[in-house]
N, C-alpha and C positions, 0 to 999 in steps of 0.2 A: 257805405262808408260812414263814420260813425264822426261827428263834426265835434273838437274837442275843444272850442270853447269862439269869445270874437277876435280875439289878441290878431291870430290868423287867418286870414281869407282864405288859402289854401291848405289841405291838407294833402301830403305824398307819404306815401309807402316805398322804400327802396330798400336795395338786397344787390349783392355783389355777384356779377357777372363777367368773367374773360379778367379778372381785375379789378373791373370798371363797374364802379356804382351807379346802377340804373332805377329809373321809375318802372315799379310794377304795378302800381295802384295808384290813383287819382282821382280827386273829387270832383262835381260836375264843376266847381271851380274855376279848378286848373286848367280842365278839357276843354272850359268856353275862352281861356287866356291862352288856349294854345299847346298844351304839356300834354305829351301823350304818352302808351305805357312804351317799355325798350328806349328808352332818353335818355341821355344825363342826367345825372343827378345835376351837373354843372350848368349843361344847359339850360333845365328846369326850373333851375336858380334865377336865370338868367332875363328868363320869360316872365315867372313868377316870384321876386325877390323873399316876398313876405311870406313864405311859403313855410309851414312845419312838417318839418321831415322827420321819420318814424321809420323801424328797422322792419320789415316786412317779415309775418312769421304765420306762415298758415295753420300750423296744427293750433296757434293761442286764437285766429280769428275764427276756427272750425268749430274749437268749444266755445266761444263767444255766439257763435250761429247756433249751434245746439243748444244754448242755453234759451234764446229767444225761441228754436221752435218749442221749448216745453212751455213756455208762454203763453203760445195761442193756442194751448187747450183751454182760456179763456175764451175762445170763440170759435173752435171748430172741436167737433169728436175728436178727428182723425188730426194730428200735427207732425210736421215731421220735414228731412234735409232730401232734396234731389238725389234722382239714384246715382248720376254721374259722380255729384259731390262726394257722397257718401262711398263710392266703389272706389275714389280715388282718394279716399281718407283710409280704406282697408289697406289697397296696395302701397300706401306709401308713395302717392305723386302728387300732392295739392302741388306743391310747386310749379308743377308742367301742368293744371287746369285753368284751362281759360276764367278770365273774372265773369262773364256772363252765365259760368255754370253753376256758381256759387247765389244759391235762393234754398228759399222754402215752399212748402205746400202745403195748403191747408185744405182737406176735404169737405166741404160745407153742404154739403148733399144731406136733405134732412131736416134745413135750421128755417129752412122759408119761415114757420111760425115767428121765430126769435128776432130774424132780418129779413122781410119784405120786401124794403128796399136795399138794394143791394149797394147802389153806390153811395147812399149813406156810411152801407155798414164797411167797405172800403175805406171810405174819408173818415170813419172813425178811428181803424187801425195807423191810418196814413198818420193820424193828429196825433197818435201816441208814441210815433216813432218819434216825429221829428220832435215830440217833447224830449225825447233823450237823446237827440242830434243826430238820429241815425237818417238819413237820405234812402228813400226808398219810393219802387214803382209796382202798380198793384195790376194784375188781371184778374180777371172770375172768366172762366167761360167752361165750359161742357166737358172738355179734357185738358189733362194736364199739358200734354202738346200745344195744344194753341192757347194756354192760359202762357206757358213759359214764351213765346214767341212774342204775343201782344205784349206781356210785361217787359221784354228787352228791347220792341222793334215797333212796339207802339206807336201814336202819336202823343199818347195825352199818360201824364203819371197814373191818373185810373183811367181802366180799360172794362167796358161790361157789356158781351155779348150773348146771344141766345144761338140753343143749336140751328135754328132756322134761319140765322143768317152767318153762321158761321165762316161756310166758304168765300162770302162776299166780302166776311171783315178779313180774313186771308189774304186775299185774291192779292192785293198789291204790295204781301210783305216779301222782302228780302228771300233767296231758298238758302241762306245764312241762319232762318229765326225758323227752320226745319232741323238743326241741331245736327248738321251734314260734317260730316269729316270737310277739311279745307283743299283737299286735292281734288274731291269730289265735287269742292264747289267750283274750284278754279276751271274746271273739266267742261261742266254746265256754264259757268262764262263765256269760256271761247266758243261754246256756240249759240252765244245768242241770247240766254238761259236766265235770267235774273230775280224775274219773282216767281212765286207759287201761280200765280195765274198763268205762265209761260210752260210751267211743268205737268199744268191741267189739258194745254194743248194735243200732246206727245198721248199716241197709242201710250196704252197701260203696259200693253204686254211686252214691250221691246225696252221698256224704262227698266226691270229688275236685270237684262241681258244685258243693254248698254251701260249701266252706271251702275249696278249692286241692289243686292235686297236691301238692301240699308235705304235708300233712297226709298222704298213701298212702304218696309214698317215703318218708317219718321212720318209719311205723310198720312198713312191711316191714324197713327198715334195723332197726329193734331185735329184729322178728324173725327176723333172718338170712335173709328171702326175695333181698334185695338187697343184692349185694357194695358195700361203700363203700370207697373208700380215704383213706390216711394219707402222710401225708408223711415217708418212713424219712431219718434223719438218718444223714449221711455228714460225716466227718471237714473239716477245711480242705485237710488231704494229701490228698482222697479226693474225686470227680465221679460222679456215677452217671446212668443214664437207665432207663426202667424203659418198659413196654407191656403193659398190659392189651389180655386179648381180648373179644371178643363173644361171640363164637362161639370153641370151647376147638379148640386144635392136638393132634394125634395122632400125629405119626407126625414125624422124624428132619428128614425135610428141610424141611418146615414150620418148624421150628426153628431152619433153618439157616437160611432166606432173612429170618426175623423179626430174629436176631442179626446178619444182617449189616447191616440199615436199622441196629437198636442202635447197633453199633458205629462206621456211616457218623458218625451223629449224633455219637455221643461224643469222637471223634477230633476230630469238626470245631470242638464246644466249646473241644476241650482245645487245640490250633492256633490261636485266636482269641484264644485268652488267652497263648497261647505258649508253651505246657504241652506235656509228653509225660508218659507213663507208662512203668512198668516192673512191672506187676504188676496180672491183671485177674480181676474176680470175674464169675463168671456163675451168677445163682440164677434157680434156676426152681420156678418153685408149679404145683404138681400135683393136683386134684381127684381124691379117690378116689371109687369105686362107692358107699360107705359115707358121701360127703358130709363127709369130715374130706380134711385139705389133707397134704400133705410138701412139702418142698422140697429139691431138689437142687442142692448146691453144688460148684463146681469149682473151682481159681484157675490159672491162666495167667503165670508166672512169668518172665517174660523174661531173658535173658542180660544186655542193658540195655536200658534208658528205649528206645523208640521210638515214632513218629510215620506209619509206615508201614503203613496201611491193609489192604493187600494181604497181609501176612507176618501181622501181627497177628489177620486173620480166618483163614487158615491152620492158626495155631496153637489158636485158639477152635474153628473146627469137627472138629480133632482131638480136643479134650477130648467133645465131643458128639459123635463117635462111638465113644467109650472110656463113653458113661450109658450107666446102663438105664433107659431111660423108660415108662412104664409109666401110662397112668390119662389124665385129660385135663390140656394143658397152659393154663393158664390167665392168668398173667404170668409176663415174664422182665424178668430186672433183670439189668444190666448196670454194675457198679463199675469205674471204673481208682484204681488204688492206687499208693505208693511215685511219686508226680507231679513230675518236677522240672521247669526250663526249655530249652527246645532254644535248643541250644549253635551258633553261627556258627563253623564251624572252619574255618582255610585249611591246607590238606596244607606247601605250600612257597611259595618266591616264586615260581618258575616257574606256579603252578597246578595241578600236577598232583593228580589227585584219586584215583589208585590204590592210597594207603595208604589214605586213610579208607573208600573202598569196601572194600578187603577187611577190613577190621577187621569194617564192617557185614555185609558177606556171614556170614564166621566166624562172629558173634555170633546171624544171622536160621540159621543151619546147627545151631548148640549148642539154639535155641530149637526150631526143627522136632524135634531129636531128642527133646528130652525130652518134646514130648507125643507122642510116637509111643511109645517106649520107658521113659518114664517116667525122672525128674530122679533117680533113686537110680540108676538101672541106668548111669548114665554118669559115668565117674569120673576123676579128676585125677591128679596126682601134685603131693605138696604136703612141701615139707622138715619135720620133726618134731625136736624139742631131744632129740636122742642122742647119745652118743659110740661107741655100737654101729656102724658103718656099715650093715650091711643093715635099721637100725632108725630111720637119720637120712632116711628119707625115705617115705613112709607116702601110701595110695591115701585116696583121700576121694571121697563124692558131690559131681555137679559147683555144687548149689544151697548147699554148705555155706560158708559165708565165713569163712576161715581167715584171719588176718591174717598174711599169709607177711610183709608188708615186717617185722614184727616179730621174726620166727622167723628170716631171713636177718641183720638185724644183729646179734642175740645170738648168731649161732650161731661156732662157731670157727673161725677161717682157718686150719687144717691142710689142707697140701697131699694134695688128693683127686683119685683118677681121676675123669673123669666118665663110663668106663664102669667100671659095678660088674654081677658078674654076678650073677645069683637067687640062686644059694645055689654057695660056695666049693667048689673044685673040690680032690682031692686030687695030690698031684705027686710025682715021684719026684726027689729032688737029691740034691747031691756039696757038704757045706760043709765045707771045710777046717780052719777052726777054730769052735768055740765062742762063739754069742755074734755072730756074723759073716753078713755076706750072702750066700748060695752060692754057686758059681763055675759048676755045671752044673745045669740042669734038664732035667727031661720030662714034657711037659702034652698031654694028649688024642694019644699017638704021636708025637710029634714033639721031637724034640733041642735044645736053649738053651745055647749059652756064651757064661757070661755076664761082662760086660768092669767094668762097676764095678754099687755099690749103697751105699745109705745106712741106716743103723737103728742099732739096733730101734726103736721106739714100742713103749709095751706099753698096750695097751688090756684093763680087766677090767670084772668085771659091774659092772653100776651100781647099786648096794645102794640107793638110796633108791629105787630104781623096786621092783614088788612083780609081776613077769614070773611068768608058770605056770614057765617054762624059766630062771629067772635062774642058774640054776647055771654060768653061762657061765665057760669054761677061760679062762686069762688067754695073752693071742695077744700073739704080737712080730712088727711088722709091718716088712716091709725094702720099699723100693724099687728094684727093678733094673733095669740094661740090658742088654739084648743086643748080639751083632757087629753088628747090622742097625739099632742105635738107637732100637731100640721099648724103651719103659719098660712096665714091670710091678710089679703090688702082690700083694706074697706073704705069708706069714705062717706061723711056726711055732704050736703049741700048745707050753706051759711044760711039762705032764706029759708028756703021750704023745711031744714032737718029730717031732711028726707036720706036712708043710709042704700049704698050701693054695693056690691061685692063686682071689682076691677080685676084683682089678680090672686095669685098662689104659688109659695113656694114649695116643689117638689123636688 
């Protein structure tokens, strides 16, 4: 519960019941003054005067919880809402869920490098909550089961156990913080029945006959015998489909044909809504020998947004054959990211549709290379703010987004060859006077006389740039032509007068 400022000691959530306005929510405040949930509101007053009362309203505090789990993808892979929470936000009953079912889960399987110590990296989350007054209790332990348990039935706000003592940090909680239906627990009361150490007593095999398989899978679920899953929270920009296996995949192409149902799915979502993407994540959990998890992450970065099935698994089963896979595979999750809407374009009025096909070809040819060859190893050529010419135009990776519309209108309208060569070639001329554009040249063997030319320009280093080579000779640039009406861009050096041939227009 989320502490809205100090005016208030207390803070209640209430909501109209039979009539009668009751406490549905309470801070640990309240709870140590005495106010508990099902109260008056009048009572609660009564107990706690200074109290601020708040309209109780699940679906605004569901998205407020959603929004924090997209959060701690600041510290886990995997983020995401409890499956109770989340199954009773589909059907439409937050109302009727207990407040103890209302958490999050953070998968941190993997991050040992990042967080070593764990109850640091605990007390770190704990510090940022209550920086924004939210009240919160933290467990880590081996499964989600007995992480949700220690976190509600705890002793201490963090909680940090290992699987090897798992059962002993159990042993003496509540069979309440086994996530047990309440008739179920009322049942195990009357006889006797109170913690989990009491239920470790009881043959196994008479426990699913007398009290329900509910009562076997909760208990394996806390102790990590049996995988449960969570509902990982993905973005509004952001669709994902995920598949658990039964039985774990081994090997390359198993992978391949599971991503490609994934993906069948996901496209088809994202089509129905009218969606495309431009950018896809594939994670995959992996079972080690050792019984601890990794996950291996890809992303699939498209040229643009697409909606074509075919290209798009293409480019996914190149990223999966550039893993190393290793261990058994166990789920794969499939993200599309960067989401926009597909666009109804018409090419012309006639109809013709062979500009927008080659655009699409171009764009599905940029995407195959980069996961073959990787998105750095393919490069652009993109203009860059110089006055230098062999420095006004600079190679770039093809995934970088340069905003060239920017860099072309600020850039100068000096008349430029558009062919410039690598690097300035030296020449032999005949200049008549000083100062002036030559009358004869000779470049790579060959003879130039030449009939007019324009200059000088002087171009010098650019002292606010900080170049290893900025020592650059200050150059006079002429333009000339030949008997033949080819133009040429030439250039003396100031000290040495020494002449260069840079570029050409064709």
């Amino acid at each position: 519960m989320k502490n809205h400022g100090n005016t208030h000691t207390c803070v209640l959530l209430s909501a109209e019941e039979k009539q009668q306005a009751v406490v549905k929510r309470c801070c640990n405040h309240a709870a140590a003054q005495g106010v508990r949930e099902g109260m008056s509101i009048a009572l609660a007053r009564a107990i706690s005067p200074n109290s601020l009362i708040l309209s109780f309203s699940p679906e605004r505090d569901f998205k407020a919880l959603y929004q924090l789990a997209l959060q701690g993808f600041r510290y886990s892979p995997m983020s995401g809402i409890e499956q109770e929470c989340w199954k009773a936000y589909i059907d439409k009953t937050l109302q009727k869920l207990p407040a103890h079912f209302w958490g999050l889960v953070f998968d941190i399987t993997g991050t040992q490098k990042l967080y070593p110590n764990k109850v640091t990296f605990a007390e770190k989350i704990l510090q940022k909550l209550d920086s924004s007054g939210i009240q919160a209790r933290i467990a880590i332990a081996p499964s989600i089961g007995a992480a949700w348990a220690l976190s509600r039935w705890g002793s201490n706000d963090i909680t940090v156990t290992q699987r090897t003592s798992l059962k002993t940090t159990l042993a003496k909680l509540p069979i309440q913080s086994l996530r047990l239906e309440s008739a179920t627990c009322e049942i195990l009361n009357s006889l006797g029945i109170y913690q989990i150490q009491d239920i470790e007593k009881l043959p196994r095999k008479s426990l699913g006959i007398r009290f329900g398989m509910q009562l076997l899978k909760r208990l394996d679920q806390a102790y990590g015998y049996m995988e449960e899953p969570f509902h990982i929270a993905v973005s509004r920009k952001s669709l994902a489909v995920k598949k658990v296996f039964e039985t774990y995949l081994s090997d390359k192409e198993q992978v391949k044909r599971a991503v490609y149902i994934l993906c069948e799915q996901l496209i088809l979502k994202l089509y129905e809504q009218g969606k495309r993407a431009g950018l896809f994540r594939l994670i995959i959990e992996i079972n080690r020998i050792n019984e601890s998890k990794i996950y291996e992450t890809r992303e699939a970065s498209l040229h643009s947004a697409s909606e074509n099935i075919s290209h798009i698994i293409s480019i996914i089963e190149a990223l999966i054959d550039s893993m190393r896979i290793w261990g058994n595979i166990s789920a794969i999750c499939l993200v599309a990211l960067n989401i926009e809407a597909i666009r109804n374009v018409q090419a012309n009025f006639s109809g013709d549709e062979n500009e927008i096909l080659s655009a699409r070809h171009a764009a599905e040819f940029l995407d195959t290379m980069n996961a073959r060859v990787g998105s750095k190893n393919i490069q652009r050529a993109v203009l860059h703010q110089s006055y230098i010419p062999e420095r006004a135009c600079v190679l770039e990776p093809l995934n970088q987004q340069t905003k060239n519309d920017e860099i072309v209108s600020s850039y100068p309208h000096f008349d430029r060859p558009p062919l410039l060569l690598p690097r300035p070639e030296l020449l032999q001329v005949l200049s008549l006077l000083p100062d002036h554009p030559p009358s004869r040249m000779q470049w790579r063997g060959q003879a130039y006389k030449l009939s007019q030319g324009f200059g000088p320009e002087r171009i010098s280093a650019e002292w606010w740039n900080t170049y290893a080579d900025n020592q650059l000779e200050e150059r006079d640039y002429f333009k000339v032509q030949d008997e033949k009406g080819r133009w040429f861009w030439v250039f003396r050096l100031k000290t040495s007068q020494q002449w260069f041939m840079h570029g050409m227009w064709i």
